[in-house]
C-alpha angles and dihedrals in degrees: 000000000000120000097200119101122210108252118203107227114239113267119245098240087066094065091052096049090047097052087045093053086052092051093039098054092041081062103045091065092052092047086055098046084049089051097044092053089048087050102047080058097044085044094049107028090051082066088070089070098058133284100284088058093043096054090047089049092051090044095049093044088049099048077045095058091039093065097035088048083055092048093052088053090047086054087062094053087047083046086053090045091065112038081055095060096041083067090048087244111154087227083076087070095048102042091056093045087055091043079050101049097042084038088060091047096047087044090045089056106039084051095066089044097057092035087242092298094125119099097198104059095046082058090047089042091057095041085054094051085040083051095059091036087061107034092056100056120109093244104058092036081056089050095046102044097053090109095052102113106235127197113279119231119295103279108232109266111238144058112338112253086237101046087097 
């Protein structure tokens, strides 16, 4: 009887899609820095045209480093996701499915503040819907639920063989 376990290798789309997922929530951090430092002089500068502009401004740079503030924190989940999946850990699958769905949603979100004018979330909108796509194919199910333990075969009905 052989102890060794056959172990699927990892399939090459994983290593691009976690190398992605490092580089995209680095950037995501810098993205939000960039934009809170926008906003404060939106926030501030909008002041010098009266208090009802000002107020406006303050508002809108606020709403603006509240969701770059949840994208930053989303970046940590993606960042999560694939160091997860850089250990070979299942919870790598399911981390970047759950970055994917609330991603779409943030995204979603960010692209009817801004009219669909952002870049950015019309990039993080498309690597979402790219990380499904890929963590639902057979392949990479295969590849992430080789630790599952699974039933072993039907044992023989009757007496043990070392019950006498």
């Amino acid at each position: 009887m052989s102890y060794y376990r056959y172990e699927p290798p990892r399939p090459g789309i994983l290593t691009l899609i976690m190398i992605i997922s490092f580089l995209w929530s680095g950037l995501s951090v810098l993205r939000f820095v960039l934009w809170a430092i926008f906003a404060l002089i939106i926030g501030v500068g909008s002041w010098f045209f009266g208090p009802v502009v000002g107020a406006v401004g303050s508002m809108a740079g606020l709403l603006g480093i509240g969701l770059m503030l949840a994208f930053s924190i989303l970046s940590l989940l993606l960042f999560a996701a694939a160091w997860h999946t850089a250990k070979g850990d299942p919870a790598g699958r399911s981390l970047h499915q759950t970055w994917a769905w609330i991603n779409i949603i943030m995204d979603g979100f960010a692209l009817i503040l801004t009219g669909g004018l952002s870049p950015m979330a019309w990039w993080g909108l498309l690597y979402a819907v790219g990380v499904l796509y890929v963590m639902s194919q057979p392949e990479v199910r295969a590849y992430f639920d080789r630790h599952l333990i699974r039933p072993g075969p039907a044992k023989p009905g009757g007496i043990a063989d070392d019950a006498f």
